[in-house]
C-alpha positions in Angstrom: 216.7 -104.6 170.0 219.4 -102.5 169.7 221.3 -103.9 172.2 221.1 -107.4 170.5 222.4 -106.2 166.9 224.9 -104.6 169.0 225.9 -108.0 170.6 225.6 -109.6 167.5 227.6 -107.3 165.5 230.3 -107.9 168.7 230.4 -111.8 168.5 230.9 -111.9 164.5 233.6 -109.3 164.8 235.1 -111.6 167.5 234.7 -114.1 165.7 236.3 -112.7 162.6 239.5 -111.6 164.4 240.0 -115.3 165.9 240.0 -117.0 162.1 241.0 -114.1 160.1 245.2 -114.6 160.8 244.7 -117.9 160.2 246.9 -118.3 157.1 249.3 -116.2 158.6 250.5 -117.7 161.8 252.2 -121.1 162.4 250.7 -124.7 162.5 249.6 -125.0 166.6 251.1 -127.6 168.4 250.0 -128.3 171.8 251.0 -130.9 174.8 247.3 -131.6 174.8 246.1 -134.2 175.0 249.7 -136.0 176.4 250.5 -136.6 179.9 253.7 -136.2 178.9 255.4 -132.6 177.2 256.7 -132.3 173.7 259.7 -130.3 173.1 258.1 -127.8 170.7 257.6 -124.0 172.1 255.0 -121.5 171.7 256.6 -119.1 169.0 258.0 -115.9 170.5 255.1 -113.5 171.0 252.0 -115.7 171.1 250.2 -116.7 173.5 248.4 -120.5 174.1 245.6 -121.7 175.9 245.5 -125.5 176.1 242.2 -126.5 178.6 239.9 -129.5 179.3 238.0 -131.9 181.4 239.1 -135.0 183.1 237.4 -137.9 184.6 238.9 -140.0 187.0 237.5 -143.7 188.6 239.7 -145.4 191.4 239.0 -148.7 193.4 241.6 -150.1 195.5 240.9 -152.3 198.6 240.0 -149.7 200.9 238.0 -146.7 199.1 236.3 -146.1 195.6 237.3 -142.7 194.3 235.8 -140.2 191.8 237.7 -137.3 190.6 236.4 -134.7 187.9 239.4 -131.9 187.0 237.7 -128.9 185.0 239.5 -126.4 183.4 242.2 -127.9 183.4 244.2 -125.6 182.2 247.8 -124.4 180.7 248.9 -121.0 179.8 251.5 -120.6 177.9 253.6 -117.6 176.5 256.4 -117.3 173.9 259.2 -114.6 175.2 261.6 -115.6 173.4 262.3 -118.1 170.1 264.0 -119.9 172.4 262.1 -119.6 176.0 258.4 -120.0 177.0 256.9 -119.3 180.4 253.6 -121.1 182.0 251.0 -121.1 184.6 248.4 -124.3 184.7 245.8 -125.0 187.5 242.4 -126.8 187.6 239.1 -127.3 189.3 239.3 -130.6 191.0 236.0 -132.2 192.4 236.6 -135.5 194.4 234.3 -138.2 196.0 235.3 -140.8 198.3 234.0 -143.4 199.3 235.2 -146.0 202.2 234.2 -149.8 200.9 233.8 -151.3 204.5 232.1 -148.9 206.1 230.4 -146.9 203.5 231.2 -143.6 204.5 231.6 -140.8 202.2 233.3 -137.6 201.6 233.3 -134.8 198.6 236.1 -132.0 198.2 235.8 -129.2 195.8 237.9 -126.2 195.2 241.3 -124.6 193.5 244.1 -127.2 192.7 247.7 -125.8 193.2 249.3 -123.2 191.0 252.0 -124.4 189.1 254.4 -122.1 187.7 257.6 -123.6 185.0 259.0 -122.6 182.1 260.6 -124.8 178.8 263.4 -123.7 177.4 264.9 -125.0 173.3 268.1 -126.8 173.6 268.6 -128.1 170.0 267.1 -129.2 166.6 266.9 -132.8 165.5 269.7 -133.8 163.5 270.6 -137.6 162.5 270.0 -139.8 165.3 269.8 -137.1 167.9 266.4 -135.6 168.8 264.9 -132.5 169.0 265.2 -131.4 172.6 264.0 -129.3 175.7 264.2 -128.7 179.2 260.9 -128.5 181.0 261.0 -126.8 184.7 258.2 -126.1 187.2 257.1 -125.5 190.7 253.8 -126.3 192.5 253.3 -124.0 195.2 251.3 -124.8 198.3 250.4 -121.2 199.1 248.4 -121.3 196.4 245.1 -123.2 195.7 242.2 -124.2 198.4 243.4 -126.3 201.0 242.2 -129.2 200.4 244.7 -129.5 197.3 247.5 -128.1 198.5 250.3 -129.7 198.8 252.1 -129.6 201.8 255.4 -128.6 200.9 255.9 -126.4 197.5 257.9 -129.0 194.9 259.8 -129.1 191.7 259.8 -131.0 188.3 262.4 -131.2 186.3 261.9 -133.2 182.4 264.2 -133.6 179.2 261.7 -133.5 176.2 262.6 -135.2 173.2 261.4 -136.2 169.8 262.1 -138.6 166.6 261.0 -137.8 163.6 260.9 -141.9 161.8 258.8 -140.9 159.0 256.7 -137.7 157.5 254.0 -139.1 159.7 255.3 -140.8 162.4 257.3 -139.2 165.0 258.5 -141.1 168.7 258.9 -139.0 171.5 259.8 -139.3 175.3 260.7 -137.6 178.5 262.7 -138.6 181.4 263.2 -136.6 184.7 263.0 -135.8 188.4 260.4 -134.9 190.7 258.7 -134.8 194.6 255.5 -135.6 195.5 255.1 -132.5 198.1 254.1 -134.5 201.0 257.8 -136.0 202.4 261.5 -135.1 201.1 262.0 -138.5 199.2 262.0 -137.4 195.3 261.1 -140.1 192.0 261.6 -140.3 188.5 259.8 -140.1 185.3 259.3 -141.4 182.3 256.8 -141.5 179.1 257.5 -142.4 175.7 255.0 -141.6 173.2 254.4 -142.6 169.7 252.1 -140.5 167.4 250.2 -141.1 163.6 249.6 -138.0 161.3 246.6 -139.8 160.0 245.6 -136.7 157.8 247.3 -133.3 157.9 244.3 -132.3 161.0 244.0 -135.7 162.7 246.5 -137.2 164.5 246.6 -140.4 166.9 248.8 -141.3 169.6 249.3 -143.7 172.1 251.5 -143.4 175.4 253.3 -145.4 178.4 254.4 -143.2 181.3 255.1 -143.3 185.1 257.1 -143.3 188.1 259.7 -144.8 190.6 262.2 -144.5 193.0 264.7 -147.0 194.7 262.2 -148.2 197.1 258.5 -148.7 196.2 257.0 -150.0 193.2 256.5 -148.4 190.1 253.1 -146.7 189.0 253.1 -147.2 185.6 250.5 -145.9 183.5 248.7 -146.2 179.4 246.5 -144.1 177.5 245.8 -143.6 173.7 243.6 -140.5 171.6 243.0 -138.3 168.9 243.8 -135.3 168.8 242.0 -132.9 165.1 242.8 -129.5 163.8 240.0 -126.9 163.0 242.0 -124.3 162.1 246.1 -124.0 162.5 245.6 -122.1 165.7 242.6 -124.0 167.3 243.2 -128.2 168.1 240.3 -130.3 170.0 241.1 -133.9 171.9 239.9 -136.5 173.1 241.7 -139.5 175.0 241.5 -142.4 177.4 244.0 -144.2 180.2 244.3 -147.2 182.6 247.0 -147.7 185.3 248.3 -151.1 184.9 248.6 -152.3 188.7 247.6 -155.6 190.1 246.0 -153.9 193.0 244.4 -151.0 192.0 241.6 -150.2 189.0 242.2 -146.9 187.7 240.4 -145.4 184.8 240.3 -142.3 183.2 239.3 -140.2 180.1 240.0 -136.4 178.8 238.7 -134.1 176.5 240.1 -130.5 175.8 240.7 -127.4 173.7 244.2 -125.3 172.5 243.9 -122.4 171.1 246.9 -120.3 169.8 245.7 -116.2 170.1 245.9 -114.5 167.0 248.5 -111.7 167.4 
């Protein structure tokens, strides 16, 4: 008994210290539930946790694949007003299954670690955005082997951001990265739009993909929500398709960002 007011006295004391800064820290503002990165930064000092599930569904002419990432997560640190740091990595279950002959496979395990940084490079002024550099590196050391990659690779993204009206604001990245398996690096894009429906929900809807000079592009759609609890805690929910002739790719997310209290 006394070990259960004990717990209990624990969790609402917990619970107090997550709410009770609440009016005195800054609005969160997370890259959930985007594929893509926004050029705002953690505030210098603070720490983020932005984490969720994703479900995958791909049929192309040779296989049906299922793919669950949980905890997928990002960590994300403020060390300067200027300068964040980040680690992300994820569960990753995967089920394959060969449409001729019928044989399957499953894979579970540690996705690769993936260290970066983002760094502020200016405010929105006129016509120019709000800007940042995004860097990162995937390591192959680092995860179970199954998702390793098999060389270590970077990514390099310019983030950037309209503002078109108080509630509407455009955003979009363009950049550079490798695929791990082979030398031969492609670009990116995204562009983003997003709705301040109310002052907690907002709604956005995104294009984004890849190419390089010789295959064809993977280009990519999804849409969601995204509400505010509290100005330090955000829940989302969102959905994609890949729009290729020869492959049906679905996929849906759901996720959490949290901003610690300091």
């Amino acid at each position: 008994m006394k070990k259960s007011l004990l717990f209990l006295l624990l969790f609402m004391v917990n619970g107090c210290w997550l709410f009770s800064q609440n009016d005195t820290i800054h609005y969160l503002k997370s890259d959930r539930p985007l594929q893509s990165e926004t050029p705002y930064l953690v505030p210098k000092g603070n720490f983020q946790i932005e984490t969720g599930v994703m479900y995958v569904d791909r049929d192309d002419q040779q296989q049906h694949l299922e793919r669950i990432r949980l905890g997928t997560t990002n960590l994300r640190y403020g060390v300067f007003a200027n300068f964040e740091v980040r680690l992300s990595d994820s569960f990753e279950w995967v089920h394959v299954q060969d449409i001729e002959d019928s044989k399957d496979s499953t894979e579970s395990g540690i996705g690769p670690l993936t260290a970066g940084f983002k760094v502020f490079v200016s405010r929105e002024k006129n016509w120019l955005p709000e800007m940042a550099i995004l860097g990162t590196i995937t390591f192959r050391h680092l995860g179970d082997e199954d998702f390793r990659p098999t060389f270590s690779y970077p990514t390099g993204k310019l983030l950037c951001t309209h503002t078109i009206s108080e509630s509407f604001k455009l955003g979009y990245n363009i950049g550079f990265a490798y695929s791990g398996e082979n030398a031969d690096g492609f670009f990116l894009y995204s562009i983003f739009p997003t709705y301040s429906i109310t002052t907690k929900l907002s709604a956005f809807a995104e294009i984004y993909g890849n190419f390089d000079h010789g295959d064809t592009p993977n280009n990519r759609g999804d849409a969601g929500f995204s509400y505010l609890i509290r100005k330090n805690l955000q829940v989302d929910l969102s959905a994609g398709m890949a729009f290729d002739k020869d492959i049906d790719r679905i996929f849906a997310s759901a996720g959490l960002s949290w901003r610690i209290p300091r």
